[in-house]
C-alpha atoms as a printed R data frame, in Angstrom:
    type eleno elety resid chain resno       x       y       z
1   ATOM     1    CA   UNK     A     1 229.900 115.496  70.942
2   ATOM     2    CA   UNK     A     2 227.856 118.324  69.875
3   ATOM     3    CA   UNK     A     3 228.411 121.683  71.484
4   ATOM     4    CA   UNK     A     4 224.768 122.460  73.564
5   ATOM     5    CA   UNK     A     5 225.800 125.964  72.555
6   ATOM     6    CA   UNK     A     6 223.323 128.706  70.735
7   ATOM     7    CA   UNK     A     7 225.696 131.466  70.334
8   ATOM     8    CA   UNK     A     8 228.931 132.647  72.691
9   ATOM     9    CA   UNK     A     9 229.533 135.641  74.783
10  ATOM    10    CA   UNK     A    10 232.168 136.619  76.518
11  ATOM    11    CA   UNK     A    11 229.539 138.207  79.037
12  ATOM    12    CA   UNK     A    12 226.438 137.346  80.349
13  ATOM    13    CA   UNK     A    13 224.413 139.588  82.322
14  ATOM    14    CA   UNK     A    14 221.282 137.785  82.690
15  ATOM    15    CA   UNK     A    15 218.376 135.829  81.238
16  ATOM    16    CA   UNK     A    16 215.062 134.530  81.514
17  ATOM    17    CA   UNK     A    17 211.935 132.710  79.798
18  ATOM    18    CA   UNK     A    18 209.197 133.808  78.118
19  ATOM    19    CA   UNK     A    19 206.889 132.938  75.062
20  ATOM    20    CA   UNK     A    20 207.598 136.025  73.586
21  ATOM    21    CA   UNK     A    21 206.317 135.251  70.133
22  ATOM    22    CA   UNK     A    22 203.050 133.604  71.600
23  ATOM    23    CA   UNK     A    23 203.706 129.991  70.083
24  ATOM    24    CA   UNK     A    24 203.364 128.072  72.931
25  ATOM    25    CA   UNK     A    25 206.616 127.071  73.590
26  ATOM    26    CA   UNK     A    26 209.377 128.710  75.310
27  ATOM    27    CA   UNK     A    27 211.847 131.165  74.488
28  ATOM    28    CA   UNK     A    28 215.637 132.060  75.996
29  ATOM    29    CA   UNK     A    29 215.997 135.578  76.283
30  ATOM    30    CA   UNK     A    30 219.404 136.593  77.435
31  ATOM    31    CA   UNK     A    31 221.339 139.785  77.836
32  ATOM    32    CA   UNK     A    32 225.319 140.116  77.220
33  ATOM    33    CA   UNK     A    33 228.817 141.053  75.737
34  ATOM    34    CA   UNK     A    34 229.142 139.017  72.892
35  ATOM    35    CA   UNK     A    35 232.792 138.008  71.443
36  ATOM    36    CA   UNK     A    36 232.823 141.133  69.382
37  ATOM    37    CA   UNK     A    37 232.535 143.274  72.581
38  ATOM    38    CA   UNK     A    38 229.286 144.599  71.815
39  ATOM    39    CA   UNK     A    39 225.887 144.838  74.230
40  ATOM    40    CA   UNK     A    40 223.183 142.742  72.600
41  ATOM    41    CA   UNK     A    41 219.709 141.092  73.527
42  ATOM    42    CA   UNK     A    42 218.941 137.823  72.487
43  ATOM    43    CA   UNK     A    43 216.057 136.077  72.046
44  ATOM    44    CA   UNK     A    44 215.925 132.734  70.725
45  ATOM    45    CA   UNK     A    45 213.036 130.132  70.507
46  ATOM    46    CA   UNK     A    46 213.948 126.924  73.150
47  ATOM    47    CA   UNK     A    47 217.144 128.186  73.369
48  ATOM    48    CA   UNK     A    48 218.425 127.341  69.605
49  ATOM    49    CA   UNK     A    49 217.148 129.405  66.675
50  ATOM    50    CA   UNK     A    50 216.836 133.245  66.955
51  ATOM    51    CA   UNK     A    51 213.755 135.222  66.712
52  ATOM    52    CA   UNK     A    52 212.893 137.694  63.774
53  ATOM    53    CA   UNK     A    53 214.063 140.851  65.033
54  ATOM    54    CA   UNK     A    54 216.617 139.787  67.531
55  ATOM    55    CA   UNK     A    55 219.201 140.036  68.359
56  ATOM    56    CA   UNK     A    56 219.385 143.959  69.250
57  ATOM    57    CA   UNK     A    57 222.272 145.927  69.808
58  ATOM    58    CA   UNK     A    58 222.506 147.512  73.115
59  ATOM    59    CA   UNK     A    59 224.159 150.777  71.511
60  ATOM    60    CA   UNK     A    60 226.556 152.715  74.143
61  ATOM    61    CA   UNK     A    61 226.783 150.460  76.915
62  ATOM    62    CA   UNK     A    62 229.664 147.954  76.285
63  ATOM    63    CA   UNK     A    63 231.695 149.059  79.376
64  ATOM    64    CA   UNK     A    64 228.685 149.743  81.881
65  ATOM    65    CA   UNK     A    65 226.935 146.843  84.413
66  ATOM    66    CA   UNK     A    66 224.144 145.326  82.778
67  ATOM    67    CA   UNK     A    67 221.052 143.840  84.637
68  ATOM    68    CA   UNK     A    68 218.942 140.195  83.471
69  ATOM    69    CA   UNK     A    69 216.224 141.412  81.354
70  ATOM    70    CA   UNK     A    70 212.736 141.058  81.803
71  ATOM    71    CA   UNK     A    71 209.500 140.223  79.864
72  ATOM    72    CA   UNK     A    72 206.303 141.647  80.564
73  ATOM    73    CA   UNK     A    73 203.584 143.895  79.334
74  ATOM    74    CA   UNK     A    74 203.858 146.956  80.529
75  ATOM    75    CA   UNK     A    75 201.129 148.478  78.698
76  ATOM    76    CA   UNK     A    76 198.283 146.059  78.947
77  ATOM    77    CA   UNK     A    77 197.939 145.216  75.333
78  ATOM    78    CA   UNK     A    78 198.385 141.852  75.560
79  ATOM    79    CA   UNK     A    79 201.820 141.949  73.856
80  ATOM    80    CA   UNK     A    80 205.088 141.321  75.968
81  ATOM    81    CA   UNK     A    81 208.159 143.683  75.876
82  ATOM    82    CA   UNK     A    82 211.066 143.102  77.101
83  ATOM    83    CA   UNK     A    83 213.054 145.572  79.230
84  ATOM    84    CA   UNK     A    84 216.875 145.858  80.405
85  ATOM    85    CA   UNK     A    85 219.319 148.395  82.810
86  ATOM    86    CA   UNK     A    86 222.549 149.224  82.176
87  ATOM    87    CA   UNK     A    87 223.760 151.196  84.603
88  ATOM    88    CA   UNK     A    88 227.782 153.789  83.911
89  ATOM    89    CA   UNK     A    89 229.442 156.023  86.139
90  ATOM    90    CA   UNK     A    90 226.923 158.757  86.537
91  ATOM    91    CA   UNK     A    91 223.784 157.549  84.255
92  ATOM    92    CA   UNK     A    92 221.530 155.027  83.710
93  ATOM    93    CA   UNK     A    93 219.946 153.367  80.710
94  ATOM    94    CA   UNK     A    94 216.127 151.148  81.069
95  ATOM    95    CA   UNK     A    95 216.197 149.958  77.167
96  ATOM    96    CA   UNK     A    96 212.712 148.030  76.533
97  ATOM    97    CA   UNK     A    97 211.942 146.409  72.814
98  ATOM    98    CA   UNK     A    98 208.632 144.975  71.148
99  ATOM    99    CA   UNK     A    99 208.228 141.247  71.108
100 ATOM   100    CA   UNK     A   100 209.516 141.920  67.572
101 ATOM   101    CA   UNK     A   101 212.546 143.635  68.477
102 ATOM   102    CA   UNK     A   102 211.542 147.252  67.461
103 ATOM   103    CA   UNK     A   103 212.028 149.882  69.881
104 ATOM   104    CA   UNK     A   104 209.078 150.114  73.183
105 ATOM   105    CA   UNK     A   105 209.433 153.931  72.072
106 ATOM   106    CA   UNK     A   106 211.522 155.842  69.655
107 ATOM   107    CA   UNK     A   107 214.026 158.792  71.680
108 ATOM   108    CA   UNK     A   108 215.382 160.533  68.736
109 ATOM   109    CA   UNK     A   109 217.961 162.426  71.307
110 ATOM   110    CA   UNK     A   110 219.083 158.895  72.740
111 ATOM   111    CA   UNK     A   111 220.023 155.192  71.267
112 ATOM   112    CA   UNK     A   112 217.218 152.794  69.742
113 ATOM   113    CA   UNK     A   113 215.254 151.482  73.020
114 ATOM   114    CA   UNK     A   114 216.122 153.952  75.350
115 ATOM   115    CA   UNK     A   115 213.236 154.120  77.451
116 ATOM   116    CA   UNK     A   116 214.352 156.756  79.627
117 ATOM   117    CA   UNK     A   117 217.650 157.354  81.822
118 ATOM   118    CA   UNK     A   118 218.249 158.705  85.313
119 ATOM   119    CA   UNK     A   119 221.737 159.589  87.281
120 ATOM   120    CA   UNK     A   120 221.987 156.714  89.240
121 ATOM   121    CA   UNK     A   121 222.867 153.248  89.397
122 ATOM   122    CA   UNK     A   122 219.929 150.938  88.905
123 ATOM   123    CA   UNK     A   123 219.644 147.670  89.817
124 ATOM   124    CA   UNK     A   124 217.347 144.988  88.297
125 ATOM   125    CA   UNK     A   125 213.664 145.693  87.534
126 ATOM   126    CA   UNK     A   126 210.055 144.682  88.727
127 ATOM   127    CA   UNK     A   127 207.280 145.583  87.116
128 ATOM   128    CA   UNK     A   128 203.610 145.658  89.683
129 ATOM   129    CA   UNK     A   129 200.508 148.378  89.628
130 ATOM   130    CA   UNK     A   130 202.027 150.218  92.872
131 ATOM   131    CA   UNK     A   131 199.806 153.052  92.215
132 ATOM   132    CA   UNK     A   132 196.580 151.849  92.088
133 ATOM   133    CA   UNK     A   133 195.842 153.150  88.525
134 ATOM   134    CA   UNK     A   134 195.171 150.057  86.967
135 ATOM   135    CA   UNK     A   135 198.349 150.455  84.847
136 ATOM   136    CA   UNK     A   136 201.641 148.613  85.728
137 ATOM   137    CA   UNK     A   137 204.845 150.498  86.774
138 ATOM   138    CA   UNK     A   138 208.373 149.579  86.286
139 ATOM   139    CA   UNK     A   139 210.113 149.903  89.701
140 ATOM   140    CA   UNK     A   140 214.030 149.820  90.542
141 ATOM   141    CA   UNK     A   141 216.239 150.570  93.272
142 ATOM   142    CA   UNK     A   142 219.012 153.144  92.684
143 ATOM   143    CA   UNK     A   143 222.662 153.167  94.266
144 ATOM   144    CA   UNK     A   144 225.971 154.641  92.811
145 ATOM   145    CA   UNK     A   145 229.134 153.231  91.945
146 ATOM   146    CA   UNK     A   146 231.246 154.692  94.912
147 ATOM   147    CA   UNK     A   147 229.925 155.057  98.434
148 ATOM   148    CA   UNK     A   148 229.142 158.498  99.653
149 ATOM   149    CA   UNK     A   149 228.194 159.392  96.101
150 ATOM   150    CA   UNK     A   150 224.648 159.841  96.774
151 ATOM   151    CA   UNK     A   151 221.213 158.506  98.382
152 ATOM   152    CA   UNK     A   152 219.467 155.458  98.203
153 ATOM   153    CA   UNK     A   153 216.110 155.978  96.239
154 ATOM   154    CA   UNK     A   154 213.487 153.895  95.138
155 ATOM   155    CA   UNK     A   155 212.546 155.052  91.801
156 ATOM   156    CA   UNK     A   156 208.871 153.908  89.635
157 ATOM   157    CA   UNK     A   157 208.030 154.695  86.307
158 ATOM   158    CA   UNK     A   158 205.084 154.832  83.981
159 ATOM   159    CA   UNK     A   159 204.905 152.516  80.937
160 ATOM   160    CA   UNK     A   160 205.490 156.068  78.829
161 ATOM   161    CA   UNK     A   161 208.887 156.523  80.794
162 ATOM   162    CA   UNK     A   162 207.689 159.483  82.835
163 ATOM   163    CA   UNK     A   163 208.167 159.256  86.830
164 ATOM   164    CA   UNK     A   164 205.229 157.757  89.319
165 ATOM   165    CA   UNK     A   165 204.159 160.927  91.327
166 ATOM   166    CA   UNK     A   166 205.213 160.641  94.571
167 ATOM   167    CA   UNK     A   167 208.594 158.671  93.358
168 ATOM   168    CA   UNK     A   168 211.957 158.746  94.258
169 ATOM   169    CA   UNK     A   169 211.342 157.718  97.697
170 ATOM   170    CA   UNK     A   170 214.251 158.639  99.510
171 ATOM   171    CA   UNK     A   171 215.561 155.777 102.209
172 ATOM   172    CA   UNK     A   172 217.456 156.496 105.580
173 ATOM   173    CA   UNK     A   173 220.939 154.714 104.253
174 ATOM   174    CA   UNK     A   174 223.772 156.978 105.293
175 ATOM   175    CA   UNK     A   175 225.250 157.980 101.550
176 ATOM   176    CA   UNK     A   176 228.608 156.226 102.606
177 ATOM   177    CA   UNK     A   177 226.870 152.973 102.898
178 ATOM   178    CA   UNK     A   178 225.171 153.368  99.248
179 ATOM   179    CA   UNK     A   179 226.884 151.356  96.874
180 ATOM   180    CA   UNK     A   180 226.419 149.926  93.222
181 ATOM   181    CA   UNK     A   181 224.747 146.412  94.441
182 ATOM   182    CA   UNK     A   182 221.659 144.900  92.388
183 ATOM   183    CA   UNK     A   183 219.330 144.867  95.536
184 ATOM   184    CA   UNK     A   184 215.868 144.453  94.122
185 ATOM   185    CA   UNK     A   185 212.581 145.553  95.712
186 ATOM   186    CA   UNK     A   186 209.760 142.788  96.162
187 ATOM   187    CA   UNK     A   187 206.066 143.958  95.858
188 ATOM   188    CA   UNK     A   188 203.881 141.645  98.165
189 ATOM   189    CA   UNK     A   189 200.345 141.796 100.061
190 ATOM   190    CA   UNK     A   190 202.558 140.607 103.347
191 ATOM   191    CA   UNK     A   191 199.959 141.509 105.892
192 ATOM   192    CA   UNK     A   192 197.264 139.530 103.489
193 ATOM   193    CA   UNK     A   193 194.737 142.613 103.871
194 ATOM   194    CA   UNK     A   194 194.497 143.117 100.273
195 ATOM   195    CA   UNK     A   195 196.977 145.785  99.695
196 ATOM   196    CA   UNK     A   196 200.548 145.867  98.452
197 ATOM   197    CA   UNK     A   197 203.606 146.382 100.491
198 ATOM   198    CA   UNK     A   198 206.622 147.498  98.456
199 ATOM   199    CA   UNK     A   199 210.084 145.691 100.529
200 ATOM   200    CA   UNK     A   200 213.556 146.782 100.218
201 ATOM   201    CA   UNK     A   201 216.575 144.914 101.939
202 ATOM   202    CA   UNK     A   202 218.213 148.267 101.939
203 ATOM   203    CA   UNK     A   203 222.385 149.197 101.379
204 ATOM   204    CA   UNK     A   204 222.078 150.194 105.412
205 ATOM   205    CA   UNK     A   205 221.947 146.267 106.065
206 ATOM   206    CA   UNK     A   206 218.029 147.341 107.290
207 ATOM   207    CA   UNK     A   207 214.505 145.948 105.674
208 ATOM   208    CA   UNK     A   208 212.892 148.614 105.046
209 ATOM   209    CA   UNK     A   209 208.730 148.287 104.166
210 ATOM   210    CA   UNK     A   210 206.250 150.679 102.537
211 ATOM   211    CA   UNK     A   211 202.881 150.362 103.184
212 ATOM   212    CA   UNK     A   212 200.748 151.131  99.337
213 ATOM   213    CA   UNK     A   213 197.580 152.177  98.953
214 ATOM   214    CA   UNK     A   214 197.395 150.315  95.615
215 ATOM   215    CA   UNK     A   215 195.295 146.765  95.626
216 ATOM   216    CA   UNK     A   216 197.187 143.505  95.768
217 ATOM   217    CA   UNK     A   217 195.726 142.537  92.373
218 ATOM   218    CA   UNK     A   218 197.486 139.250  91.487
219 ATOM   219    CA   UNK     A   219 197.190 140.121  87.845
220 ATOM   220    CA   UNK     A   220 199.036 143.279  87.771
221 ATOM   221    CA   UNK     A   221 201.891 142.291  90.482
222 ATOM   222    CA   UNK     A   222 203.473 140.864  87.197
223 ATOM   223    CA   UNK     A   223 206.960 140.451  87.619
224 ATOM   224    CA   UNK     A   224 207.133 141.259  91.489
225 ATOM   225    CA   UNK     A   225 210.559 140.069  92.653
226 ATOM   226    CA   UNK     A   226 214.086 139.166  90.812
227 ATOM   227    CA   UNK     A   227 213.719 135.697  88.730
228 ATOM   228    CA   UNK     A   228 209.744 136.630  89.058
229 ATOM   229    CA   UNK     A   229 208.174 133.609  90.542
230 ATOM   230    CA   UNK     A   230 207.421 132.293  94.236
231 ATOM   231    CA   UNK     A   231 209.782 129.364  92.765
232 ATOM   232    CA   UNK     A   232 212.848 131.934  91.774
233 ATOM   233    CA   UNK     A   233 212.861 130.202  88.282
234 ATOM   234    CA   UNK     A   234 213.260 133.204  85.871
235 ATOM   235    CA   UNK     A   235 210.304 131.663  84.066
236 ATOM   236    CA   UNK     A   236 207.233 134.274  82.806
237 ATOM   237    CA   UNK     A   237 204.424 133.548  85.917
238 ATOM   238    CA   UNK     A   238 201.752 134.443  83.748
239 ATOM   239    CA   UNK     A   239 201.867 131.997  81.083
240 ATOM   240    CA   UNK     A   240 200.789 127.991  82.445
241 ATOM   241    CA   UNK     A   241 202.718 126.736  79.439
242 ATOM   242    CA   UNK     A   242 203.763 122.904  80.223
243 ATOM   243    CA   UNK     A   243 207.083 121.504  81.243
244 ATOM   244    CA   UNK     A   244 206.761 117.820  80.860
245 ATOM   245    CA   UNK     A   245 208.225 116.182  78.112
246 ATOM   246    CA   UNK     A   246 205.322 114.208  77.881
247 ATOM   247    CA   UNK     A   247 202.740 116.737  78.010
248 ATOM   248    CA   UNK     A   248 202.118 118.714  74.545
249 ATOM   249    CA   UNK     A   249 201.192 121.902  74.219
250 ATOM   250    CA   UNK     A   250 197.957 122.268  72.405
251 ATOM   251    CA   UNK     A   251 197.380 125.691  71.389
252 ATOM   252    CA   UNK     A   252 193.568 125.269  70.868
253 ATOM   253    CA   UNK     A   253 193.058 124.662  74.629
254 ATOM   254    CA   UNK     A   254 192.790 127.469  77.162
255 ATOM   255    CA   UNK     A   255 195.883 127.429  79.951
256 ATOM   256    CA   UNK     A   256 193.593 127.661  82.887
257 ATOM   257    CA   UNK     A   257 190.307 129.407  84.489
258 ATOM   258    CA   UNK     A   258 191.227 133.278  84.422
259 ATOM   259    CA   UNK     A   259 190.850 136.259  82.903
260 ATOM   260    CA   UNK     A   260 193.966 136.297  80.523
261 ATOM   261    CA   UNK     A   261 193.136 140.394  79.144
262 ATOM   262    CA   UNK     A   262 191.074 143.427  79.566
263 ATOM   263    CA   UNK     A   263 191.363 145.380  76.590
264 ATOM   264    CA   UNK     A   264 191.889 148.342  76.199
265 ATOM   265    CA   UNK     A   265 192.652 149.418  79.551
266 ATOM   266    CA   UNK     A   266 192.109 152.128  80.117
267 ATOM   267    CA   UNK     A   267 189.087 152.303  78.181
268 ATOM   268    CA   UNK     A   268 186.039 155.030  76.963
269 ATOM   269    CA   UNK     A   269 182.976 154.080  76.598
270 ATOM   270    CA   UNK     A   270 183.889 149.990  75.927
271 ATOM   271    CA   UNK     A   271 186.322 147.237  76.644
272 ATOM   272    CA   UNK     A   272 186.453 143.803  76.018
273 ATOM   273    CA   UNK     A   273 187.164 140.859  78.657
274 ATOM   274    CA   UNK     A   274 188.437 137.886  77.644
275 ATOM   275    CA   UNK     A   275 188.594 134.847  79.913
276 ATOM   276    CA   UNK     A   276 189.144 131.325  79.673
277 ATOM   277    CA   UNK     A   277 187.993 128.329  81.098
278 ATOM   278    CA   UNK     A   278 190.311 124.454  81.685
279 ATOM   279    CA   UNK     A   279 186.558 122.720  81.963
280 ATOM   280    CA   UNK     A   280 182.886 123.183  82.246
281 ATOM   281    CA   UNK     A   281 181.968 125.649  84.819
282 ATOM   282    CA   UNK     A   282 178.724 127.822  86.342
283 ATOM   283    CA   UNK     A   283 180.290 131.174  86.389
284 ATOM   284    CA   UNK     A   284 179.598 135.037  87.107
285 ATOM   285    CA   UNK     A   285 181.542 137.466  85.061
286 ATOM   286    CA   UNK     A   286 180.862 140.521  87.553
287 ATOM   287    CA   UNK     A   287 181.826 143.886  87.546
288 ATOM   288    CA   UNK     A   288 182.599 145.865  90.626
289 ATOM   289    CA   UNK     A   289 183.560 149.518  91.517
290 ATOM   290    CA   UNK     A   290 187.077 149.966  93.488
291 ATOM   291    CA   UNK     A   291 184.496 150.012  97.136
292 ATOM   292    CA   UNK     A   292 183.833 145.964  96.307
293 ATOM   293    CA   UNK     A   293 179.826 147.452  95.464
294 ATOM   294    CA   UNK     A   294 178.764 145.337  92.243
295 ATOM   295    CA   UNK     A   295 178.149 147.691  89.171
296 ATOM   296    CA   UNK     A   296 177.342 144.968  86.516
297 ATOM   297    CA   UNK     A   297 176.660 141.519  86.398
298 ATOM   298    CA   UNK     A   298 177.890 140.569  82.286
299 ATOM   299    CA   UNK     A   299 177.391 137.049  82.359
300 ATOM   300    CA   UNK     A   300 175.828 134.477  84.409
301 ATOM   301    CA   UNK     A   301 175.376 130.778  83.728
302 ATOM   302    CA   UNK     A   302 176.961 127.267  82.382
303 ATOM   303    CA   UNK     A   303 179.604 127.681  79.912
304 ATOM   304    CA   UNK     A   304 182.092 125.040  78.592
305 ATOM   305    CA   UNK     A   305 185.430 125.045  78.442
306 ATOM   306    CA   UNK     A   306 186.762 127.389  75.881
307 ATOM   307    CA   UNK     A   307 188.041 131.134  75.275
308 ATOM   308    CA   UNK     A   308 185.929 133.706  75.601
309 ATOM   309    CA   UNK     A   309 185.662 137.583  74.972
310 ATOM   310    CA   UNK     A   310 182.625 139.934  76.468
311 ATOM   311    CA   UNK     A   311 182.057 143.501  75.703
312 ATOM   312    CA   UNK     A   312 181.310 145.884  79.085
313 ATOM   313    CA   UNK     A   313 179.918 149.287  77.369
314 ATOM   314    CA   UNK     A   314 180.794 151.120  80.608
315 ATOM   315    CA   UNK     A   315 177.354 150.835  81.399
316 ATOM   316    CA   UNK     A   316 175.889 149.566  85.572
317 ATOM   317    CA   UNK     A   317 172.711 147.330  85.317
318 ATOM   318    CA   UNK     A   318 170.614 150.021  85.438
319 ATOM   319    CA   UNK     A   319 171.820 150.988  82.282
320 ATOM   320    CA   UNK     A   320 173.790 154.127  83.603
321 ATOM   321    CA   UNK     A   321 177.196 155.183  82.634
322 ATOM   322    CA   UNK     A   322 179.831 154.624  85.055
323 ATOM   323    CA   UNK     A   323 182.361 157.480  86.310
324 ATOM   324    CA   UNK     A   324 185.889 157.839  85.720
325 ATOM   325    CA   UNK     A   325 187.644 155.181  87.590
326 ATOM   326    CA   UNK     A   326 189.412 152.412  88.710
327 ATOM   327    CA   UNK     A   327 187.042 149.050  88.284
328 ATOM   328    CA   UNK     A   328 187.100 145.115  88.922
329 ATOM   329    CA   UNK     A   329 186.467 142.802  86.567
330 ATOM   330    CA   UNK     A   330 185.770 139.529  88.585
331 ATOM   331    CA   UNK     A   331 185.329 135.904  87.055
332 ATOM   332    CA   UNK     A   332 183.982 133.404  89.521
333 ATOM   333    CA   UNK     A   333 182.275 129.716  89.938
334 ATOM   334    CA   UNK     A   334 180.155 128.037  92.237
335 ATOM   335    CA   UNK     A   335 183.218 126.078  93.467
336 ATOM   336    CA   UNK     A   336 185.018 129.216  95.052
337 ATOM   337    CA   UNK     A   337 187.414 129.917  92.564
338 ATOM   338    CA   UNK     A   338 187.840 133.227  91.346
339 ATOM   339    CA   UNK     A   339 189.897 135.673  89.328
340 ATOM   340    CA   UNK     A   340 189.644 139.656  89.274
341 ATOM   341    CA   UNK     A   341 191.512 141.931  86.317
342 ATOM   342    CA   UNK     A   342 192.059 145.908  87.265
343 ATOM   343    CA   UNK     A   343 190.587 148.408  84.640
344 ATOM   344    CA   UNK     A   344 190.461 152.288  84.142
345 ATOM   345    CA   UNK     A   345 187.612 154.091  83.164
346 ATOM   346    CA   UNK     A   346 189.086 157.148  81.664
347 ATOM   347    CA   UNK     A   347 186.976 160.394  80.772
């Protein structure tokens, strides 16, 4: 019989899948000890054959607690990384690597990937725009090894590595009820009023909710909850690739009616928005300002099914440019569908 096996560890952490390398098929990525004790990533297409670039050593972390990685795009160019914690006695590590395996960003004063660190125990990540700048923000709960060590916070970061304003938040969990346990927040719109809630089933046993002023924008709530999806699957929501056996993927076909990138975002003075359409469709490709007022209507009519990419110059109908801020791309059709991508204008 032959052995279903890719590669062995003595440890796994975690894994998940993605299309990291854009193909259109899947790929197993999967953090770990392997048998010669040391940290790695791994990413390997369907499971069998490894990546260029991967695996990656996970340098300085072979005797800390290691969290399942992730795979998103943190910094809206289209590209996924891939981001890990490992978590020691008084420190914590958030590595995150190029779809290539190259470091995010280079820390010359800390090991390759390093995003940044912080003293406290992490526990897995999320990555959702809880801000409300358009840009996503990696988000994790922090405990400590031993009770009464410390507080429970709630830390958010920046896709540079520099800390959210306004972040730690601070919970009410007694220190002596803080310990080391992956409890992961959940970002959600739970009251449905268009805004994001940020949920914590806290180390005091209590749920504790924050009410955001950030949007519930569907396409930035990217990886929103441990495993990701509404279906806990550890699968990348954002990419509609196909799961039947029977069902080829053809890469010349678009996945589905939505806006799949803004780019770049933020922008000055222009950005392109590319969308995609599964059929034939009467759509508006509208812009509107952060109030829901429409700024710019960019396209209007029949188009067929296909890929598409339109320039917005920043410009309202009237032919004025736009202030600094946060705007809403929105692609619609006459049947009531819809899809809106966040962008930054940025002066």
């Amino acid at each position: 019989m032959t052995s279903p096996l890719t590669i062995e560890t003595d440890l796994t952490n975690g894994g998940m899948i993605s299309d990291v390398d854009r193909d259109g098929t899947y790929d197993v990525i999967m953090a770990g000890i392997a048998t010669d004790r040391l940290s790695y990533l791994w990413v390997a297409s369907q499971g069998i054959d490894p990546l260029p670039g991967w695996p990656v050593h996970l340098a300085g972390v072979e005797e800390w607690i290691g969290t399942a990685p992730i795979c998103v795009d943190i910094d809206n160019d289209g590209d996924r990384e891939i981001l890990v914690a490992y978590s020691g006695y008084d420190i914590a590590w958030v590595f995150a690597f190029n779809d290539d395996g190259t470091p995010y960003m280079e820390n010359p004063s800390m090991p390759s990937g390093v995003l940044f660190t912080v003293n406290s125990m992490l526990g897995n990540l999320i990555v959702a725009d809880i801000d409300g700048d358009g840009t996503p923000n990696i988000i994790a709960r922090g405990g400590f090894l031993f009770p009464g060590t410390g507080y429970e916070r709630i830390f958010a970061w920046e896709p540079g590595g520099s800390m959210t304003p306004g972040y730690p938040i601070v919970t009410a969990a007694s220190p002596s009820m803080v310990g080391s346990l992956p409890m992961t927040p959940v970002v959600d719109d739970l009251e449905g009023d268009g805004f994001s809630e940020l949920i914590l089933c806290s180390g005091s046993n209590d749920l504790v909710i924050w009410n955001l002023e950030a949007p519930y924008d569907t396409t930035m709530i990217m990886w929103p909850k441990y495993l990701g999806n509404v279906k806990n699957t550890g699968i990348d929501p954002r990419l509609g690739l196909p799961t039947g056996v029977d069902d080829p993927y053809d890469p010349s076909l678009p996945f589905s009616f939505e806006i799949s990138r803004v780019y770049p975002n933020p922008f000055n003075p222009a950005t392109a928005i590319e969308f995609s359409l599964d059929r034939e469709r009467e759509i508006k490709l509208e812009i509107f300002n952060i109030l829901g007022q429409k700024v710019r209507a960019l396209e209007t009519g029949r188009l067929s099914a296909g890929k598409f990419s339109i320039i917005w110059d920043g410009c309202n109908d009237d032919g004025g440019q736009v202030a600094s801020g946060v705007y809403l791309a929105r692609l619609s059709d006459r049947e009531g569908f819809s899809d809106i991508r966040k962008m930054v204008m940025l002066k």
